[in-house]
C-alpha positions in Angstrom: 31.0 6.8 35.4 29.0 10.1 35.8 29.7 11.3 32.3 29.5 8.2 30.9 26.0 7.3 32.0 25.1 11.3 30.8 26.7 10.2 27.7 24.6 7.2 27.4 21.3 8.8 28.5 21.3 11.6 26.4 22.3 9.7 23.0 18.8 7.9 24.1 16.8 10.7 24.2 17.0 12.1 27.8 17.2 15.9 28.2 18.4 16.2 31.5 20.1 14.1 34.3 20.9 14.4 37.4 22.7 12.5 40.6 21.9 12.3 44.6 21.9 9.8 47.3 19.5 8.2 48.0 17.8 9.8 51.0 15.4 12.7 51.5 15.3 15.1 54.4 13.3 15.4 57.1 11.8 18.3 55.8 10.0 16.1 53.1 8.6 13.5 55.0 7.2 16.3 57.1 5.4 18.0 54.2 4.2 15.0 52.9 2.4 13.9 56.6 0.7 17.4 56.6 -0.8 16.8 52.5 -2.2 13.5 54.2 -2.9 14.5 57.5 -4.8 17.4 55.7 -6.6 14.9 53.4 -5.8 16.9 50.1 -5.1 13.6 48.2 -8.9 12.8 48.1 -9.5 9.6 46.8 -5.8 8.6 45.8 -5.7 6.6 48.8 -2.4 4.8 47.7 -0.7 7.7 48.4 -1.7 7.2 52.0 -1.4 3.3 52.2 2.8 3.8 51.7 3.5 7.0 52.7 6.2 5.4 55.1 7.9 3.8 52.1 7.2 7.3 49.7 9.4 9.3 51.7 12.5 7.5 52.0 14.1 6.0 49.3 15.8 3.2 51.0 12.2 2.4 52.7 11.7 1.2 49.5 14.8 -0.6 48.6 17.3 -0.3 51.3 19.7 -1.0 49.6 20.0 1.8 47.2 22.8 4.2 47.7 22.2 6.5 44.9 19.2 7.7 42.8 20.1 8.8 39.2 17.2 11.7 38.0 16.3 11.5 34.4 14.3 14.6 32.5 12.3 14.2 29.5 11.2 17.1 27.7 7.9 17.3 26.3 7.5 21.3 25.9 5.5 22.5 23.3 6.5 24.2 20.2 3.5 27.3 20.3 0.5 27.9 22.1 -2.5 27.0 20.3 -6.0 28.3 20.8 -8.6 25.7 20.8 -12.0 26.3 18.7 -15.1 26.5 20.2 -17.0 23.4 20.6 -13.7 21.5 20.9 -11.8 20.0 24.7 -8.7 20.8 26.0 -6.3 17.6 26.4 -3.2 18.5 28.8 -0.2 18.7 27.1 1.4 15.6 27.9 -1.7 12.9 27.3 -2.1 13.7 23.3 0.2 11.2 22.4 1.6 7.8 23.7 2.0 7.4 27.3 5.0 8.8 28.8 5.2 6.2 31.7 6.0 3.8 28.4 8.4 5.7 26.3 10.2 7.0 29.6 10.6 3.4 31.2 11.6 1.9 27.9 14.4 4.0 27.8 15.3 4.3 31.7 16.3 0.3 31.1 18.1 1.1 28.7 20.6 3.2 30.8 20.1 1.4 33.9 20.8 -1.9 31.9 24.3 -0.1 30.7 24.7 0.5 34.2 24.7 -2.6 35.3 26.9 -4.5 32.7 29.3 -1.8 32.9 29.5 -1.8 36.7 28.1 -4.5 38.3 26.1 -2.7 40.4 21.9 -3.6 40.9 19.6 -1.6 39.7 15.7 -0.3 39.9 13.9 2.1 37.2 10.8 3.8 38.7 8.2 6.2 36.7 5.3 7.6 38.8 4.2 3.8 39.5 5.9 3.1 42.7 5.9 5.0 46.2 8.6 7.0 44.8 8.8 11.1 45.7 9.8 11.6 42.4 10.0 16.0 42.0 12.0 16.1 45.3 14.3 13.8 44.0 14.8 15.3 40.8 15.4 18.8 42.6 18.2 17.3 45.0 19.9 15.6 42.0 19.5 19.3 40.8 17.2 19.2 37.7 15.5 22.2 39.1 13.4 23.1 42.1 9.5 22.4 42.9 8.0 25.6 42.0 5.2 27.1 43.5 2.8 25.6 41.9 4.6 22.1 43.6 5.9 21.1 40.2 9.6 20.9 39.3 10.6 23.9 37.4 14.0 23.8 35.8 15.8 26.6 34.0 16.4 24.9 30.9 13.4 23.2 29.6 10.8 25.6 32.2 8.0 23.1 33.8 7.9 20.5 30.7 10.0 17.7 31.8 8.4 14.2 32.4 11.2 12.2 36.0 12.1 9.2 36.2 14.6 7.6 38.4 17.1 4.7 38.6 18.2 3.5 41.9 21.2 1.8 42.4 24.0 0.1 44.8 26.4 2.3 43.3 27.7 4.7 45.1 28.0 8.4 42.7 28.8 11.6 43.7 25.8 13.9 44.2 25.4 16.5 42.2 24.5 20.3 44.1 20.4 20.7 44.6 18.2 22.7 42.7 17.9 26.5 43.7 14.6 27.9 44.3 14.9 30.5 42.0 10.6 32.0 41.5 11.1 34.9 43.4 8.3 36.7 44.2 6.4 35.1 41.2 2.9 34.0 42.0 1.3 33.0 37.9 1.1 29.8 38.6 -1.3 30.0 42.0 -3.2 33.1 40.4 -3.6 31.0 37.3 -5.4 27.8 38.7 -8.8 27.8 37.4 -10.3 26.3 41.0 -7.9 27.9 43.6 -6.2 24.3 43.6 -2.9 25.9 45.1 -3.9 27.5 48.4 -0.4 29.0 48.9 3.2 28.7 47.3 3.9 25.1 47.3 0.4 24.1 49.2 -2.0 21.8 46.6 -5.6 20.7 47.5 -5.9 18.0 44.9 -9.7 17.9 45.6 -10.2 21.1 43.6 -7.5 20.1 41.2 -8.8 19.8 37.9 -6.2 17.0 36.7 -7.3 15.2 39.7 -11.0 15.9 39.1 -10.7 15.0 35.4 -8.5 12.1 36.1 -8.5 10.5 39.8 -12.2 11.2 40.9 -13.9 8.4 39.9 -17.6 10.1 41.1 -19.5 12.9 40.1 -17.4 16.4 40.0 -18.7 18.7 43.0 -21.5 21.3 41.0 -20.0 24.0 42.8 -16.4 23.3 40.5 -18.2 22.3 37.7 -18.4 25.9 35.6 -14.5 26.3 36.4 -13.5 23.5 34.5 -14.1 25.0 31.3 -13.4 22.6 28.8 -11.3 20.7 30.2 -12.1 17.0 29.9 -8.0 15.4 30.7 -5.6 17.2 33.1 -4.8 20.8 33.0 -2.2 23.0 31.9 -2.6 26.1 33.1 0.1 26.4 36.4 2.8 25.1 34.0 1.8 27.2 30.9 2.5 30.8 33.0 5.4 30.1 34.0 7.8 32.5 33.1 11.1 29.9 33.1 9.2 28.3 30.1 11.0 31.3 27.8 14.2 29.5 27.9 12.3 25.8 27.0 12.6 24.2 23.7 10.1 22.0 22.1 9.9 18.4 22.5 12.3 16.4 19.9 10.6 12.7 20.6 8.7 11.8 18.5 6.7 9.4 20.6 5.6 12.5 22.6 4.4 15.1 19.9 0.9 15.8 19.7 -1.7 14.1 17.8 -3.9 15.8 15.4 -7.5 14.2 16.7 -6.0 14.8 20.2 -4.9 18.4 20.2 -8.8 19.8 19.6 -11.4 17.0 19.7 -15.0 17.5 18.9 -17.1 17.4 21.9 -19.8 15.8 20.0 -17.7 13.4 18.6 -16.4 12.3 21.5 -19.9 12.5 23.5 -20.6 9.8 21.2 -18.0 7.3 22.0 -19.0 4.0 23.4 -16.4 1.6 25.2 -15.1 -0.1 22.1 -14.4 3.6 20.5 -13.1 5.1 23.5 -10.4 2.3 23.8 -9.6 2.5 20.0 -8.8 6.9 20.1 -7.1 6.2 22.8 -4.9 3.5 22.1 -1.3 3.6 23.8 -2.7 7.4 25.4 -2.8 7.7 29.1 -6.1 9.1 28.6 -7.6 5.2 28.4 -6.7 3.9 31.8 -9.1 6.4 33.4 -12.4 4.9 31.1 -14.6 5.4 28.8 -17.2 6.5 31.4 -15.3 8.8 33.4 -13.9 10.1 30.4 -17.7 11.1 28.8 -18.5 12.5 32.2 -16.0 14.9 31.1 -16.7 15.7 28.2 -20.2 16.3 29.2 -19.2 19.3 31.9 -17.0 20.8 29.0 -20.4 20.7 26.7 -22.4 21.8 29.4 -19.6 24.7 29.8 -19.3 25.5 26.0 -22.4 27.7 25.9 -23.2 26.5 22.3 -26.8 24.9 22.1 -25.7 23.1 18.9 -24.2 20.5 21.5 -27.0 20.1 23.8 -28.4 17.2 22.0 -25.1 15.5 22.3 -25.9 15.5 25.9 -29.6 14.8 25.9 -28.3 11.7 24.2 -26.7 10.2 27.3 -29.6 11.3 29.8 -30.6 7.5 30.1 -26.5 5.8 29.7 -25.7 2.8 31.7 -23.6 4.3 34.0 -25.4 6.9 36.7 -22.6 9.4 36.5 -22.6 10.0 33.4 -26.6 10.1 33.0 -26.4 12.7 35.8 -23.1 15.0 34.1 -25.8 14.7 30.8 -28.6 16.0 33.5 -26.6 18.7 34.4 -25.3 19.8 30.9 -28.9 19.7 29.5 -29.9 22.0 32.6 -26.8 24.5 31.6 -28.5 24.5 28.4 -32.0 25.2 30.0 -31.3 28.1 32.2 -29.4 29.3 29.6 -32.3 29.5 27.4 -34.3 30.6 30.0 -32.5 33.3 30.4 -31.9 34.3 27.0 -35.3 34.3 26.9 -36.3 36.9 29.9 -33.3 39.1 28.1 -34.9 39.1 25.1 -38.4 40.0 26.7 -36.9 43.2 29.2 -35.5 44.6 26.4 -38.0 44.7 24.3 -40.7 45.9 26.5 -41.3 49.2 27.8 -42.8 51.3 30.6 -46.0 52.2 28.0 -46.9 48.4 27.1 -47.2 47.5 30.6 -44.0 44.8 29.9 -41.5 43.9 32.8 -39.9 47.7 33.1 -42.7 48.1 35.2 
């Protein structure tokens, strides 16, 4: 049954899969209580509401007996360098949303599963209280790599879990081996000092969970060191040195989107609800909003250093919505001391001791 349900998941597009029963160790359950306990989940207070549930699998279906891990990769095929003026998109929102093309398919299998054995089924992808990298790493997809996500030595740190619980009873397959080393990229890489040790994630100075799961305005002290980043961020998974052996993404569903791989600031500084939802049609990127969204945008124009954009932003001063009227305060002000400065620069250098100019 093992390599008949391989058989059947990858002939639908799966890249990797994986077997273990379904239970976690204490040593999970522990880690997660601390990331609580700490309050590094911030505002994602449904991670807290069924933490119980999260970390045990049969807290959430008891009857379960095995958990199946399914890998889909979405690795890119080159590095691209993104103009100025333009914002950064993580990797894995510039095309349809993942949750959708990976569910779709995890029915598929765990449909087969069923008529061929009889057995019930469940088909979970990041929507339910489910502990999904710790799963895939004891069904031995790979390992949670420092930087806390699942690194595997096939397709690096570019696969997008899901899981399908069942009655059935399957031999496990061995777990993941921890196999970074003395590697530290990915915490040296965080642009906000997100990853306060190997394996340790604040999420409040994440900038995928600034961008995406702070509702609010983003702390001014972060601001600067989000770049231009207005939708997740890449740049943990991108140094990671397993990524040599990763191949690039072969669904189509998945490959990148022209208007979504660079985007215009200005353009999308200009977007009003009905736009927003129409750019980002089937694209996780619309569940979070158009306003949040704009916020966004605005910290990446207020980061470009380009005055060409500051009208952009002076344009939004007086929007609706009070967070994004204040991230178009704050951009405009970039844009101000910037001048400012510019200014002072422009009058030291060209004064001198004689003149009685600011040398003095």
């Amino acid at each position: 049954m093992r390599q008949r349900l391989r058989v059947q998941a990858l002939s639908l597009g799966f890249d990797a899969i994986g077997f273990a029963p379904a239970a976690l160790g204490e040593e999970v359950r522990e880690n997660l209580a601390e990331f609580l306990a700490a309050g590094n989940h911030g505002d994602m207070g449904w991670l807290a509401e069924k933490g119980e549930r999260r970390g045990d699998p049969r807290g959430l279906w008891p009857e379960a007996r095995s958990v199946i891990a399914l890998g889909m990769n979405y690795g890119p095929d080159r590095d691209e360098a993104v103009p100025a003026g333009c914002g950064v998109i993580s990797r894995y929102a510039r095309n349809r949303d993942y949750h959708d093309v990976v569910k779709k398919r995890l029915k598929q299998v765990a449909g087969w599963l069923h008529r061929e054995s009889g057995h019930a089924v469940k088909v979970f992808v990041d929507t339910a209280p489910v502990l999904e990298k710790p799963l895939a790493a004891l069904a031995g997809l790979g390992w949670q790599g420092k930087h806390t996500n699942l690194v595997s030595r096939r397709f690096g740190s570019w696969l997008f879990l899901g899981e399908i619980y069942t009655t059935l009873e399957l031999p496990p397959d061995p777990p993941g081996e921890d196999r970074c080393g003395r590697c530290v990229r990915c915490l040296e890489a965080c642009p906000t000092g997100a990853l306060t040790g190997p394996h340790r994630l604040d999420a409040r100075r994440c900038v995928s969970y600034l961008t995406i799961e702070h509702a609010g305005p983003i702390p001014l002290e972060l601001r600067p060191l989000l770049g231009t980043r207005i939708y997740g961020c890449d740049d943990c998974l991108a140094v990671c040195p397993w990524n040599r052996f990763a191949s690039a993404c072969r669904e189509p569903a998945l490959l990148p989107r022209a208007e979504l791989t660079a985007p215009r600031l200005a353009d999308l500084a200009r977007l009003d609800d009905a736009a927003f939802r129409a750019l980002f049609s089937g694209s996780p990127v619309k569940r979070i909003g158009r306003d949040r969204f704009v916020r966004n945008v605005l910290i990446a124009i207020g980061n470009s250093g380009l005055p060409e954009l500051a009208p952009a932003a002076a344009a939004l001063r007086s929007d609706p919505n009070p967070v994004v009227a204040e991230a178009a305060a704050w951009a405009c002000g970039c844009f101000a001391y910037a001048g400012a400065s510019s200014a002072l620069a422009s009058r030291v250098s060209s004064s001198s001791p004689l003149t009685g100019g600011l040398n003095r």
